[in-house]
PDB file of N, H, CA, C and O in Angstrom:
ATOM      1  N   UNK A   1      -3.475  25.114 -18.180  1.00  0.00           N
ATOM      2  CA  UNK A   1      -4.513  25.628 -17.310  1.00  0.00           C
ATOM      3  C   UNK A   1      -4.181  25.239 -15.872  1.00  0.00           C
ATOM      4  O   UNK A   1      -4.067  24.018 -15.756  1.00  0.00           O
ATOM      5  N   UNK A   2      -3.986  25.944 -14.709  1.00  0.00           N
ATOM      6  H   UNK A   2      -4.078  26.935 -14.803  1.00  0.00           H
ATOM      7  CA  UNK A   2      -3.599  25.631 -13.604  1.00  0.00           C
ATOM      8  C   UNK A   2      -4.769  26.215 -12.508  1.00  0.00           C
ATOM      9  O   UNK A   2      -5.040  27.391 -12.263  1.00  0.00           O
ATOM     10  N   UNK A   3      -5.411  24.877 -11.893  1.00  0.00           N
ATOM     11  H   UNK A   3      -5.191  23.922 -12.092  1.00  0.00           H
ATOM     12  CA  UNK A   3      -6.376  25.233 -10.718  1.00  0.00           C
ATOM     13  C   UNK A   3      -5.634  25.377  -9.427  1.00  0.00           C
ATOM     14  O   UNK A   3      -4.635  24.833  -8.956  1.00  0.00           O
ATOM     15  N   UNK A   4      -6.612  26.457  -8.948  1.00  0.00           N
ATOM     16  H   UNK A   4      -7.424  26.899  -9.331  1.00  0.00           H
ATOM     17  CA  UNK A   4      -5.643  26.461  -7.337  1.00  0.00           C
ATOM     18  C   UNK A   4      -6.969  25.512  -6.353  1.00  0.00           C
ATOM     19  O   UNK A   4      -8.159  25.800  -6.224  1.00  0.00           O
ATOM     20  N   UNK A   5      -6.333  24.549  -5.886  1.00  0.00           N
ATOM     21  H   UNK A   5      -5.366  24.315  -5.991  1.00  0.00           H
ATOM     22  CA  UNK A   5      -6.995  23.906  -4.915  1.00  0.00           C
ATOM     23  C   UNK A   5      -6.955  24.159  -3.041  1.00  0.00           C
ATOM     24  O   UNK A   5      -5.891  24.326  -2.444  1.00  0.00           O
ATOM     25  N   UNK A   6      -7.733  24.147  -2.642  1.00  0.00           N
ATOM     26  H   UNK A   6      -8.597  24.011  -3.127  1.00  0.00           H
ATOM     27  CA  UNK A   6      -7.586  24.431  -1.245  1.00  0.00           C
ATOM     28  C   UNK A   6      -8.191  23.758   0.064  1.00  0.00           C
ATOM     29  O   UNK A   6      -9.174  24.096   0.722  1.00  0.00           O
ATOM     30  N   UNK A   7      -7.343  22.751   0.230  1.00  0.00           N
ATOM     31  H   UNK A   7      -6.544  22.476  -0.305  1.00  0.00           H
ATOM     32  CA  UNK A   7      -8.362  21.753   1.004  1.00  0.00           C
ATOM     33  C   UNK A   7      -8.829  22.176   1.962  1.00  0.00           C
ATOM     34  O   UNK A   7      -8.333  23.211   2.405  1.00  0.00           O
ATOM     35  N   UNK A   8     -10.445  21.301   2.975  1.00  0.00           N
ATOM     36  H   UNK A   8     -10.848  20.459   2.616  1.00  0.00           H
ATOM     37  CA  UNK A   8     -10.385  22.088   3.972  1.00  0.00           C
ATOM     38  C   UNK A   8      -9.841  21.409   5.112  1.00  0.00           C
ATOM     39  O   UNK A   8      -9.444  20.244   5.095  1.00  0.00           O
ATOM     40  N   UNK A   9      -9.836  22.241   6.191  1.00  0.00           N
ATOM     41  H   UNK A   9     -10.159  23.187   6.206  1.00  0.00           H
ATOM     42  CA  UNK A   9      -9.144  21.681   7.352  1.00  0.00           C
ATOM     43  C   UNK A   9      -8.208  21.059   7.425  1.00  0.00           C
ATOM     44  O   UNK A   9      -7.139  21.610   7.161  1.00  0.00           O
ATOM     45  N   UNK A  10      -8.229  19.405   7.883  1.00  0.00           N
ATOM     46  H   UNK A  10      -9.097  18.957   8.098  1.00  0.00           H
ATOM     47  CA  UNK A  10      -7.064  18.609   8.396  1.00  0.00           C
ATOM     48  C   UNK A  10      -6.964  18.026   6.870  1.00  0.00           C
ATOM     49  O   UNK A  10      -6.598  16.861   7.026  1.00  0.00           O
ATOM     50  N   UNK A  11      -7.107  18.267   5.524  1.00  0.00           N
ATOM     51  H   UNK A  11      -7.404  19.213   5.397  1.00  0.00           H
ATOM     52  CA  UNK A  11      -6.977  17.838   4.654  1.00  0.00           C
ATOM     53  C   UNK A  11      -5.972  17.819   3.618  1.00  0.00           C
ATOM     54  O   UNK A  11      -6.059  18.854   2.956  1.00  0.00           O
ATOM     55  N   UNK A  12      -4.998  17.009   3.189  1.00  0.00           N
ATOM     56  H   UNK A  12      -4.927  16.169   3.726  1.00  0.00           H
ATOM     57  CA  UNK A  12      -4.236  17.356   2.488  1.00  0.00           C
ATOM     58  C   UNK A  12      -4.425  16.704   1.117  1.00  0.00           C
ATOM     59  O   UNK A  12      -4.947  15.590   1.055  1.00  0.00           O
ATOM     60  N   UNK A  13      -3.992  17.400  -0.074  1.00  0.00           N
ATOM     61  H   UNK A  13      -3.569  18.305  -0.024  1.00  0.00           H
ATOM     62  CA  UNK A  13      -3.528  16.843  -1.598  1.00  0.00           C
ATOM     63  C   UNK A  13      -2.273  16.121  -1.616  1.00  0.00           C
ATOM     64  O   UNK A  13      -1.259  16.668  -1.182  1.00  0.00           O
ATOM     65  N   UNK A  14      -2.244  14.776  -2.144  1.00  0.00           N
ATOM     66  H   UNK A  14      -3.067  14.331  -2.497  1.00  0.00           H
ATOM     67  CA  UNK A  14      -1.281  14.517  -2.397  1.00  0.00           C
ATOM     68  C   UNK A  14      -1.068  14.248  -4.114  1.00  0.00           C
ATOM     69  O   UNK A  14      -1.898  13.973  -4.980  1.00  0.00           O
ATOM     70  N   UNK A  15      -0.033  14.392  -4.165  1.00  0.00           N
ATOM     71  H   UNK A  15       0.642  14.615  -3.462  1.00  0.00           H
ATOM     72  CA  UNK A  15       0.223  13.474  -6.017  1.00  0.00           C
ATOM     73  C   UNK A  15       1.155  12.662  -5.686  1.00  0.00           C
ATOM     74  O   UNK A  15       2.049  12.881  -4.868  1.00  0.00           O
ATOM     75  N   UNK A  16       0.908  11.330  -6.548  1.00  0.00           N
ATOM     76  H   UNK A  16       0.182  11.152  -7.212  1.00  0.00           H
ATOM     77  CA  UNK A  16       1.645  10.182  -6.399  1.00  0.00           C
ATOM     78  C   UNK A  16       3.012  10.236  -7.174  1.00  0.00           C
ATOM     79  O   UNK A  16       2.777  10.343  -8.377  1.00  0.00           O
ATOM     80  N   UNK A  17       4.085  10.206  -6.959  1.00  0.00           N
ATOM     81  H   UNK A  17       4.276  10.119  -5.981  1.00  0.00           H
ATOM     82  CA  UNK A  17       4.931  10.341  -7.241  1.00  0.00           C
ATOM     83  C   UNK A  17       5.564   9.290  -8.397  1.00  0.00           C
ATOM     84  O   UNK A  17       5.525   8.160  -7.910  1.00  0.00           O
ATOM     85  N   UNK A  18       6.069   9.263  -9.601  1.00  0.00           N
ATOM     86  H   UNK A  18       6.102  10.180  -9.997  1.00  0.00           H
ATOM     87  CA  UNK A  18       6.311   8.212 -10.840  1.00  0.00           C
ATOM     88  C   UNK A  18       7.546   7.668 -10.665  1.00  0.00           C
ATOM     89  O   UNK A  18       8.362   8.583 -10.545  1.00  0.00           O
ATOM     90  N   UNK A  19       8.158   6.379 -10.581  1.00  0.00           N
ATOM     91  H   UNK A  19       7.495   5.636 -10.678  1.00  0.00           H
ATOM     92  CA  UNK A  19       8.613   5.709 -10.501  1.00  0.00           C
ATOM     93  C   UNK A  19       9.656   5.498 -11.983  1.00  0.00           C
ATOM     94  O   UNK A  19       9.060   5.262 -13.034  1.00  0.00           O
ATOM     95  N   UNK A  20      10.886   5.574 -12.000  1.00  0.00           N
ATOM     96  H   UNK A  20      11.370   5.765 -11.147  1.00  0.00           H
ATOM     97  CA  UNK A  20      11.951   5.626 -12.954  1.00  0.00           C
ATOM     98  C   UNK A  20      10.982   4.086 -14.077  1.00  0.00           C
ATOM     99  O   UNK A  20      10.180   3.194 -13.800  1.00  0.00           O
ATOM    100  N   UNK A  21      11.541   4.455 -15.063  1.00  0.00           N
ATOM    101  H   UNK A  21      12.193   5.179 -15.288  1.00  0.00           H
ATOM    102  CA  UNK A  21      10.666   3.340 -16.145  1.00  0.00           C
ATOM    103  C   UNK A  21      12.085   2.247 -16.294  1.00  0.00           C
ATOM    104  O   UNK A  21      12.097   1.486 -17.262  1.00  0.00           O
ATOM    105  N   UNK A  22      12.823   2.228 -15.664  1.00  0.00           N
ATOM    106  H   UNK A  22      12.813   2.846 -14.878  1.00  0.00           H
ATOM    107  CA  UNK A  22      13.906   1.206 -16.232  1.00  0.00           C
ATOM    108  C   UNK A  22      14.321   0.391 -14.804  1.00  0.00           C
ATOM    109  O   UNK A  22      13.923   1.107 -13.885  1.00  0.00           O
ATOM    110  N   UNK A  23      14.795  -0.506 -14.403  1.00  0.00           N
ATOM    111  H   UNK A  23      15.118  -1.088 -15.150  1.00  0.00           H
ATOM    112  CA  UNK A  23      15.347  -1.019 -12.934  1.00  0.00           C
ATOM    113  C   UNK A  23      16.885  -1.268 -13.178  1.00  0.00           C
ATOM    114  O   UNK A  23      17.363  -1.215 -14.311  1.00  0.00           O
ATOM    115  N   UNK A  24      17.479  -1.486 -12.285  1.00  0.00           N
ATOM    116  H   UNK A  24      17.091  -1.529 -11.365  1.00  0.00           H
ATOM    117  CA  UNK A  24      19.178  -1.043 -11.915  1.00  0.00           C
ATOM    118  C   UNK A  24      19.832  -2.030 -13.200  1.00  0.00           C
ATOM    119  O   UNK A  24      21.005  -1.814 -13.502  1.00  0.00           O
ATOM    120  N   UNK A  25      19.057  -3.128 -13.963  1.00  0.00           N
ATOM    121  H   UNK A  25      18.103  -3.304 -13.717  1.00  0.00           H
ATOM    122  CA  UNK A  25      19.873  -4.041 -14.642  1.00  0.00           C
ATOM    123  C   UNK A  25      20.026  -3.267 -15.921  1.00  0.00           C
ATOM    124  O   UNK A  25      20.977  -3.286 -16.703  1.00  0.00           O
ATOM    125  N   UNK A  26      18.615  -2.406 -16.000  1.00  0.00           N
ATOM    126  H   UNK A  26      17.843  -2.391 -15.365  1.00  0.00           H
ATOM    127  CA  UNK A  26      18.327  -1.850 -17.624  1.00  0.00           C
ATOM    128  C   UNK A  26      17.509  -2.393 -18.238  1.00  0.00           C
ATOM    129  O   UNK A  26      17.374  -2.334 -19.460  1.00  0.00           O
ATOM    130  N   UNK A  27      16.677  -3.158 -17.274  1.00  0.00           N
ATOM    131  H   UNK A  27      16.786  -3.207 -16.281  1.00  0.00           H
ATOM    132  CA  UNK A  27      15.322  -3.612 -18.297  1.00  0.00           C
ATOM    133  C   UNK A  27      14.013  -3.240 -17.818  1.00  0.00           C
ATOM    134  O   UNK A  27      13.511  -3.070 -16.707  1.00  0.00           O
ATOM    135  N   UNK A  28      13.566  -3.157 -19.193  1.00  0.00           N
ATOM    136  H   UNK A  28      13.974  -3.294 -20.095  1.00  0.00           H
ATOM    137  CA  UNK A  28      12.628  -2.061 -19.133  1.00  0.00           C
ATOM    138  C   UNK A  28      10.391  -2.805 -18.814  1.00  0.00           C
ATOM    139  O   UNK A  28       9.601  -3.474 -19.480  1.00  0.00           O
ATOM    140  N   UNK A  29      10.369  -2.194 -17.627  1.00  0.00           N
ATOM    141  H   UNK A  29      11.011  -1.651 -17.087  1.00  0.00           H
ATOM    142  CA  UNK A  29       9.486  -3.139 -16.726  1.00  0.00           C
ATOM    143  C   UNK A  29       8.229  -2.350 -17.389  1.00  0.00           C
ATOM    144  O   UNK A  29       8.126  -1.127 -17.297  1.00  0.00           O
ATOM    145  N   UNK A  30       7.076  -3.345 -18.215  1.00  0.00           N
ATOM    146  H   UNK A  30       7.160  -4.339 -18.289  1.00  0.00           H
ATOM    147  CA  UNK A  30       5.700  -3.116 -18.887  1.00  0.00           C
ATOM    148  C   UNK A  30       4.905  -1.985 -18.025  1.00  0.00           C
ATOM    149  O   UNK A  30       5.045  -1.919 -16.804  1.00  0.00           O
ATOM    150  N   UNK A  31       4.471  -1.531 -18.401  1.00  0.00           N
ATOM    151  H   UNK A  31       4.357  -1.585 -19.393  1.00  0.00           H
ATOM    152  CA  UNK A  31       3.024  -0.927 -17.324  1.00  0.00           C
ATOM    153  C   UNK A  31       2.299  -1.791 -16.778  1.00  0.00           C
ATOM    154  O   UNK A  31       1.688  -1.352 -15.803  1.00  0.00           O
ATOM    155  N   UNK A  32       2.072  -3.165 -17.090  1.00  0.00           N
ATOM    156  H   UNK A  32       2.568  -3.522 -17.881  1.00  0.00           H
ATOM    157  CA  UNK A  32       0.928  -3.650 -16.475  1.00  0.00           C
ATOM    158  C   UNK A  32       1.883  -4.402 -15.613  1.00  0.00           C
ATOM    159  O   UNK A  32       1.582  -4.370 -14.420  1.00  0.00           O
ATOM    160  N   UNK A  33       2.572  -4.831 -15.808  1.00  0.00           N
ATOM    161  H   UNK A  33       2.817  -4.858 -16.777  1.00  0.00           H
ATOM    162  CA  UNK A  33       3.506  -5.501 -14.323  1.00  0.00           C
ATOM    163  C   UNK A  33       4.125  -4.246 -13.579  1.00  0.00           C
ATOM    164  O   UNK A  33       5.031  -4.519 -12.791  1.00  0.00           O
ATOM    165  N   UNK A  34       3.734  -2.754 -13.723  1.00  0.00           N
ATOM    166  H   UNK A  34       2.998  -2.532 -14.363  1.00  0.00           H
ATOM    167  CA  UNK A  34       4.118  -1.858 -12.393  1.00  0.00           C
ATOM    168  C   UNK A  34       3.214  -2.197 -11.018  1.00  0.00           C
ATOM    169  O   UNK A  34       2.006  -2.429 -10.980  1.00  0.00           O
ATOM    170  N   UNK A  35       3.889  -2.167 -10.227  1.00  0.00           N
ATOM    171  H   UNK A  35       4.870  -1.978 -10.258  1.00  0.00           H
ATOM    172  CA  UNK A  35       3.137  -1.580  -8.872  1.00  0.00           C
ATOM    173  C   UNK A  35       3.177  -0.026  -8.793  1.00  0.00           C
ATOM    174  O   UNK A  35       4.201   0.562  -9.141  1.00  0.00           O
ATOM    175  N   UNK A  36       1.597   0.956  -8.143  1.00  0.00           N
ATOM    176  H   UNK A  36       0.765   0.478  -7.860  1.00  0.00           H
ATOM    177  CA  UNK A  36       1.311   1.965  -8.115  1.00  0.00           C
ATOM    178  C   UNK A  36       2.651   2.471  -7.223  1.00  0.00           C
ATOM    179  O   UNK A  36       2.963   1.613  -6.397  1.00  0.00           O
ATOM    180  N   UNK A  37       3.382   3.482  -7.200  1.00  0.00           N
ATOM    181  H   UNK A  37       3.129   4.180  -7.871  1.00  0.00           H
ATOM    182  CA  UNK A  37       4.080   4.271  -6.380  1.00  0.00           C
ATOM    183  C   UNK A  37       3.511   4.047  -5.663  1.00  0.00           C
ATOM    184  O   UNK A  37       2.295   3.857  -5.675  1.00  0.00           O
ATOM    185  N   UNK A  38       4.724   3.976  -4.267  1.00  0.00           N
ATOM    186  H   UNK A  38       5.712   4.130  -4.257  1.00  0.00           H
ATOM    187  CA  UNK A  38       4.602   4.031  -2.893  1.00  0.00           C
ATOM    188  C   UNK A  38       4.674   5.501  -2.240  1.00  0.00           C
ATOM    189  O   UNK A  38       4.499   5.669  -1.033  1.00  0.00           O
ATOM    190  N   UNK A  39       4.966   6.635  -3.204  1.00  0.00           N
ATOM    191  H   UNK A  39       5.108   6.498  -4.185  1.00  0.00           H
ATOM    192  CA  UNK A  39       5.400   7.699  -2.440  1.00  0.00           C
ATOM    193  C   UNK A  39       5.007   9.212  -2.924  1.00  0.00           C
ATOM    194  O   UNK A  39       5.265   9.750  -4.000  1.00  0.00           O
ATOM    195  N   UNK A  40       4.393   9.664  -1.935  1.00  0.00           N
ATOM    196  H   UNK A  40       4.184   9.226  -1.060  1.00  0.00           H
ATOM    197  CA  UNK A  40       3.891  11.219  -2.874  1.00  0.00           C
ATOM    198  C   UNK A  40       4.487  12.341  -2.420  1.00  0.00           C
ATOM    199  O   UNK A  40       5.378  12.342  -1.571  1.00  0.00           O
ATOM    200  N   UNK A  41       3.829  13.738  -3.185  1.00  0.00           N
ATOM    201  H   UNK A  41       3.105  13.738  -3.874  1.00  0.00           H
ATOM    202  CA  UNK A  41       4.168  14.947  -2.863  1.00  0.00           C
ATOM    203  C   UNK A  41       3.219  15.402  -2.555  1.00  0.00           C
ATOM    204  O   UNK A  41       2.337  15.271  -3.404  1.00  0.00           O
ATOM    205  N   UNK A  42       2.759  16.250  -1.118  1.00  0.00           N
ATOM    206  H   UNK A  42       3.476  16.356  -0.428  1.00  0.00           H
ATOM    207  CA  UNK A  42       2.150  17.211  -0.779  1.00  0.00           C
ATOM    208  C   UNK A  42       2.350  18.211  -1.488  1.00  0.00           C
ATOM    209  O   UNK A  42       3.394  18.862  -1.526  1.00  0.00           O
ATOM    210  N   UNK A  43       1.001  18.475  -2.326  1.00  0.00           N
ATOM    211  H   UNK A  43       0.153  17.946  -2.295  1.00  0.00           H
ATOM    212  CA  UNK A  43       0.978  19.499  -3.228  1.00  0.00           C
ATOM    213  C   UNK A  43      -0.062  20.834  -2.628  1.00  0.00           C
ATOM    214  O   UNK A  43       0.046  21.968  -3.095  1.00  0.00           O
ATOM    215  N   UNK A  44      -1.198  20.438  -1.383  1.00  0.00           N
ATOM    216  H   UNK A  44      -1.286  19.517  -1.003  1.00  0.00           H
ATOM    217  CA  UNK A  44      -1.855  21.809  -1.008  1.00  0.00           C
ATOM    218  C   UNK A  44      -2.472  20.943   0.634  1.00  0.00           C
ATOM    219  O   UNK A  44      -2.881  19.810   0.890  1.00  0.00           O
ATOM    220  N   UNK A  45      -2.245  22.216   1.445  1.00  0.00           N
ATOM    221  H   UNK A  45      -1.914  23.136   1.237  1.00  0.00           H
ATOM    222  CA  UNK A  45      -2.361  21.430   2.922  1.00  0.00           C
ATOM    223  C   UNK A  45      -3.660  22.530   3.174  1.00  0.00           C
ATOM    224  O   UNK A  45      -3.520  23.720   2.892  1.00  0.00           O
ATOM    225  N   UNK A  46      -4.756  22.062   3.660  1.00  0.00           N
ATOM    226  H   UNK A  46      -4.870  21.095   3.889  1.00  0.00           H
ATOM    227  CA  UNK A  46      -5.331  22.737   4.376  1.00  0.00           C
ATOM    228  C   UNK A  46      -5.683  23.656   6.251  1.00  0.00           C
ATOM    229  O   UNK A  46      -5.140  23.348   7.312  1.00  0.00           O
ATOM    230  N   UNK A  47      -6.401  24.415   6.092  1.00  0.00           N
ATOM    231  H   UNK A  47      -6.842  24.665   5.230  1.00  0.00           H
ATOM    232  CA  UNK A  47      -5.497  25.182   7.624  1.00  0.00           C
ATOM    233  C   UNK A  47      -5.076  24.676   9.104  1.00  0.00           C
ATOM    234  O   UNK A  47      -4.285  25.062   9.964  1.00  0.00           O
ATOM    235  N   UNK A  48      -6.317  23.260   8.916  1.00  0.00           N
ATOM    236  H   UNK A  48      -6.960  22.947   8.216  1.00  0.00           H
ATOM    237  CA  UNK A  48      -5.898  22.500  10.289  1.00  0.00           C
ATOM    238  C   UNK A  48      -7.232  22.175  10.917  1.00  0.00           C
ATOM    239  O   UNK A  48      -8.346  22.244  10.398  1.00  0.00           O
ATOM    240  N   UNK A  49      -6.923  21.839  12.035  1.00  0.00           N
ATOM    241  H   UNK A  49      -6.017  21.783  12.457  1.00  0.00           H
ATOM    242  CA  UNK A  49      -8.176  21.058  12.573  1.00  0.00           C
ATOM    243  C   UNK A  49      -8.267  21.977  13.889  1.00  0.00           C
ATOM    244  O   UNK A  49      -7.325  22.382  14.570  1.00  0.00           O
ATOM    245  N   UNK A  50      -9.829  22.231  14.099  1.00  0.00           N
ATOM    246  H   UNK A  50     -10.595  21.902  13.546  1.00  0.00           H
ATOM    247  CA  UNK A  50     -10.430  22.621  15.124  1.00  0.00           C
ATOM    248  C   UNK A  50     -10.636  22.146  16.245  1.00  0.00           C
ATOM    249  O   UNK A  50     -11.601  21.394  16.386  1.00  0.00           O
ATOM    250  N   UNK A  51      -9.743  22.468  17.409  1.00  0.00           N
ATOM    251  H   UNK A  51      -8.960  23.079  17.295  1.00  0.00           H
ATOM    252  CA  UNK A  51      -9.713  21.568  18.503  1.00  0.00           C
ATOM    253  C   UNK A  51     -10.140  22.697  19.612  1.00  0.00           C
ATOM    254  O   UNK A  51      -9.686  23.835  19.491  1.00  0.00           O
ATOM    255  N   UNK A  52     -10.954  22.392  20.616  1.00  0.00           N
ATOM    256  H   UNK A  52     -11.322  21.468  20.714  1.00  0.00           H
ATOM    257  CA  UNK A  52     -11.228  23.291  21.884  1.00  0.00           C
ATOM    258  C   UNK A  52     -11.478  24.670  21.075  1.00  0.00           C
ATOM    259  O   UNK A  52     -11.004  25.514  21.835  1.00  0.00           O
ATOM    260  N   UNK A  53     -11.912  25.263  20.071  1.00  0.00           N
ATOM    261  H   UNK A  53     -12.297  24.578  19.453  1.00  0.00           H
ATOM    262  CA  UNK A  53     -12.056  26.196  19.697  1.00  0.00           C
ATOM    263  C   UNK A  53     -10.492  27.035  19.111  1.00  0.00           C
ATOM    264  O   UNK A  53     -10.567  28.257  18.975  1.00  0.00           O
ATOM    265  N   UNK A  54      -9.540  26.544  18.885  1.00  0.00           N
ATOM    266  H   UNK A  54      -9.479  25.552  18.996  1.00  0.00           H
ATOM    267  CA  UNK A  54      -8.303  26.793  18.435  1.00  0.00           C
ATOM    268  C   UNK A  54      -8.013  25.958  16.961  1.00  0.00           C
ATOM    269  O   UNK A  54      -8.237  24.762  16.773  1.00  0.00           O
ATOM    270  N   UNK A  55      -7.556  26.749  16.160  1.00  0.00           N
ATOM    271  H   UNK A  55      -7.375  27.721  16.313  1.00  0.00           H
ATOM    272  CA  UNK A  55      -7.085  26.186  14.792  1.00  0.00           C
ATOM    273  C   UNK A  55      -5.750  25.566  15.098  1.00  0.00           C
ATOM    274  O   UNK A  55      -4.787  26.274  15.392  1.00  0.00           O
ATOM    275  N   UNK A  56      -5.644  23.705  15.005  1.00  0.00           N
ATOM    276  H   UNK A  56      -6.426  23.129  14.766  1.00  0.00           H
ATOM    277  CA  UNK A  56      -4.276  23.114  15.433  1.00  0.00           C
ATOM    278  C   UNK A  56      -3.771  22.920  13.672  1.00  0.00           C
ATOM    279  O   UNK A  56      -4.542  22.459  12.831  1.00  0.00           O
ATOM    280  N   UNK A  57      -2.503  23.321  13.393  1.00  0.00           N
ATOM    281  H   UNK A  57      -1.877  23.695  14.077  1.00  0.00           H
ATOM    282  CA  UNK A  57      -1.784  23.735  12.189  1.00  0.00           C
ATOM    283  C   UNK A  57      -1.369  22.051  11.939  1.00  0.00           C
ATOM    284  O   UNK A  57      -1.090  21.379  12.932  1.00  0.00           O
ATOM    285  N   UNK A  58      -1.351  21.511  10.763  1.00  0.00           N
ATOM    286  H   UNK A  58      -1.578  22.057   9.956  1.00  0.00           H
ATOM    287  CA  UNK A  58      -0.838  20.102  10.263  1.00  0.00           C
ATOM    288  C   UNK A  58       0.669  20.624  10.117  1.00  0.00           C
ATOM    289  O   UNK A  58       1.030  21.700   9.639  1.00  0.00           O
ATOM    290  N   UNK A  59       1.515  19.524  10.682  1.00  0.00           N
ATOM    291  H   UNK A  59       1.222  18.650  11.070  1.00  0.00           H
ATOM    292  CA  UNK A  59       2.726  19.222  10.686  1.00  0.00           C
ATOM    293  C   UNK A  59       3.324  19.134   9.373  1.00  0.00           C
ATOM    294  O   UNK A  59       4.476  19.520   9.175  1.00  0.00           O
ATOM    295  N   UNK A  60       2.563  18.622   8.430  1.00  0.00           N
ATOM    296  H   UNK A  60       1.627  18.308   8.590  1.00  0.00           H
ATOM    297  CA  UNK A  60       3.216  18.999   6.813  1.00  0.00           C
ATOM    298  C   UNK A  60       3.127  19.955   6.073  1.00  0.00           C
ATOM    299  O   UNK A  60       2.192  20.755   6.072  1.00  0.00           O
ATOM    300  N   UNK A  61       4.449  19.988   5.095  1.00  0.00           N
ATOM    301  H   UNK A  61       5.208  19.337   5.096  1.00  0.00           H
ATOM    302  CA  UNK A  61       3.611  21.574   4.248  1.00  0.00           C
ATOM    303  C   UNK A  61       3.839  21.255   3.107  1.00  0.00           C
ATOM    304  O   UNK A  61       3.940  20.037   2.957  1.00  0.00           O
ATOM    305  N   UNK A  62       4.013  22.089   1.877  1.00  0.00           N
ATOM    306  H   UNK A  62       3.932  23.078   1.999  1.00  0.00           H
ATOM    307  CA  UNK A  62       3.498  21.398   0.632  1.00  0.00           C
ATOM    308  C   UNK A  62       5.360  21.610   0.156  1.00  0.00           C
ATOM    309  O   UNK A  62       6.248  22.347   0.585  1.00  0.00           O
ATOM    310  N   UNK A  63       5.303  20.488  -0.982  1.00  0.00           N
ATOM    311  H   UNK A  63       4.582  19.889  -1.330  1.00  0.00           H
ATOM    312  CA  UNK A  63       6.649  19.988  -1.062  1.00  0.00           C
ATOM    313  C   UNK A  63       7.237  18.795  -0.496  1.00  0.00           C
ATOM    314  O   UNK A  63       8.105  18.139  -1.073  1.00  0.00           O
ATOM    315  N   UNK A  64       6.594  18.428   1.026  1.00  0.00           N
ATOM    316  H   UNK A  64       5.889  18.961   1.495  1.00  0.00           H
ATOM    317  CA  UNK A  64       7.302  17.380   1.640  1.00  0.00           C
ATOM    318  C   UNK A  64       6.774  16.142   0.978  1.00  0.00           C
ATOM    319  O   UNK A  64       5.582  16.049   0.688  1.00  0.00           O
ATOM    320  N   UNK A  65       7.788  15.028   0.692  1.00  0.00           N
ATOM    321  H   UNK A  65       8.757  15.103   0.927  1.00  0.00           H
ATOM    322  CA  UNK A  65       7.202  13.326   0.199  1.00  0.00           C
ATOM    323  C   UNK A  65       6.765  12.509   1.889  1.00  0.00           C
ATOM    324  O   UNK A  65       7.102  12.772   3.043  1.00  0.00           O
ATOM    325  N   UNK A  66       5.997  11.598   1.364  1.00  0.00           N
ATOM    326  H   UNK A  66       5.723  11.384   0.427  1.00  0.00           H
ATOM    327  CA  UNK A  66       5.677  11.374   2.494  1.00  0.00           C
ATOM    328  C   UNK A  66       5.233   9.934   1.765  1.00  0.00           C
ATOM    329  O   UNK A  66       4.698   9.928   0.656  1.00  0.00           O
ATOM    330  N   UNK A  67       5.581   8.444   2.687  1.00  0.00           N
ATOM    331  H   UNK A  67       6.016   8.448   3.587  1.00  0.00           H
ATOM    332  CA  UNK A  67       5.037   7.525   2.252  1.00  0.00           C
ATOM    333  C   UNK A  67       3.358   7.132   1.660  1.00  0.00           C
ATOM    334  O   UNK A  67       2.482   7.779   2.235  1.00  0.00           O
ATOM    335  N   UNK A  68       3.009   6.420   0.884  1.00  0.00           N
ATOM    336  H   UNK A  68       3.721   5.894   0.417  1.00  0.00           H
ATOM    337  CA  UNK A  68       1.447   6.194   0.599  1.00  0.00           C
ATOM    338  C   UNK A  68       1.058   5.206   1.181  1.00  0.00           C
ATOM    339  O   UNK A  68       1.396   4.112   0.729  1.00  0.00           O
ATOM    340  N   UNK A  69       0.211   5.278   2.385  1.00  0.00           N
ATOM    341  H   UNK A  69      -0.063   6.166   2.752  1.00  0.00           H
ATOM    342  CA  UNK A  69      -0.613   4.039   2.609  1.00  0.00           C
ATOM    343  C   UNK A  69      -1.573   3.117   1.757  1.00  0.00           C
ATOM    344  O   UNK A  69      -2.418   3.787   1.163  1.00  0.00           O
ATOM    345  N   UNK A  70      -1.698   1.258   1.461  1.00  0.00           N
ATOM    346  H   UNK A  70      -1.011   0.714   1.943  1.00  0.00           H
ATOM    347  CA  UNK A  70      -2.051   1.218   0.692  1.00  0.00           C
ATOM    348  C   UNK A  70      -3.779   0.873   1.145  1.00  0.00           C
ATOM    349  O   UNK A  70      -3.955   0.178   2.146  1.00  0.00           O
ATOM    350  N   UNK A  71      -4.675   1.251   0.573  1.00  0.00           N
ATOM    351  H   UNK A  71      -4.531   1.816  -0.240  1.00  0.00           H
ATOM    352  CA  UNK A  71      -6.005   0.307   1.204  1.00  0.00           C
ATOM    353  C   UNK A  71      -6.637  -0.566  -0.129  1.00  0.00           C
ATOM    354  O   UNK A  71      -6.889  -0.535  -1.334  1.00  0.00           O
ATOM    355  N   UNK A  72      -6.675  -1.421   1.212  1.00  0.00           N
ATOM    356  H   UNK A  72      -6.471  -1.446   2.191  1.00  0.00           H
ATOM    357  CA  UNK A  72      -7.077  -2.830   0.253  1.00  0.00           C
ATOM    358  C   UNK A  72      -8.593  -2.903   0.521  1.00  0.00           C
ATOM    359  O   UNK A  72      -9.166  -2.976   1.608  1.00  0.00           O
ATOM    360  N   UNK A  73      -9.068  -2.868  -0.619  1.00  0.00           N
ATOM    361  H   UNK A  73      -8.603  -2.809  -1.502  1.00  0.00           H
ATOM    362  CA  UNK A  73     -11.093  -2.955  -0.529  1.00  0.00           C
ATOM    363  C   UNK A  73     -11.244  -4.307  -1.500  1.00  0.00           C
ATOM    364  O   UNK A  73     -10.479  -4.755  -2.355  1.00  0.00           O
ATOM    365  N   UNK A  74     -12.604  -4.797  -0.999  1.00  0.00           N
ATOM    366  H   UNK A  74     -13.226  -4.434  -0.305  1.00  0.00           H
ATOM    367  CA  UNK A  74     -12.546  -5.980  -1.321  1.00  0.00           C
ATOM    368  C   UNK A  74     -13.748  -5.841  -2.529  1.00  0.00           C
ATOM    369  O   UNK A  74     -14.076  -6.827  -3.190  1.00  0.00           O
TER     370      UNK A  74
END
């Protein structure tokens, strides 16, 4: 089943990108000792942000990886 999503404005989708299950030695690292990916894919960009009455276009488009910021809540 495939939804089409469409963010609005300055909004983008990302998906987090999965991380190889093995590390360079060959051992094979649990799920609960992963750290979340650092890195996603722009999967749907919305049209942009309204500035002075002009639609300004986001610099990304869908396909590009782009680092994940992390936020820390307490």
């Amino acid at each position: 089943m495939t939804v089409n999503i469409t963010p609005l404005h300055d909004r983008v989708l990302v998906r987090r990108l999965e991380e190889k299950e093995t590390a360079k030695g060959g051992i094979i690292i649990p799920d609960t000792a992963k750290e979340k990916p650092q890195e996603g894919e722009v999967m749907a960009v919305g049209a942009g942000k309204m500035e002075k009455g002009r639609r300004v276009p986001l610099d990304v488009k869908v396909g590009d990886r782009h680092p994940l910021r992390q936020i820390h809540r307490k």
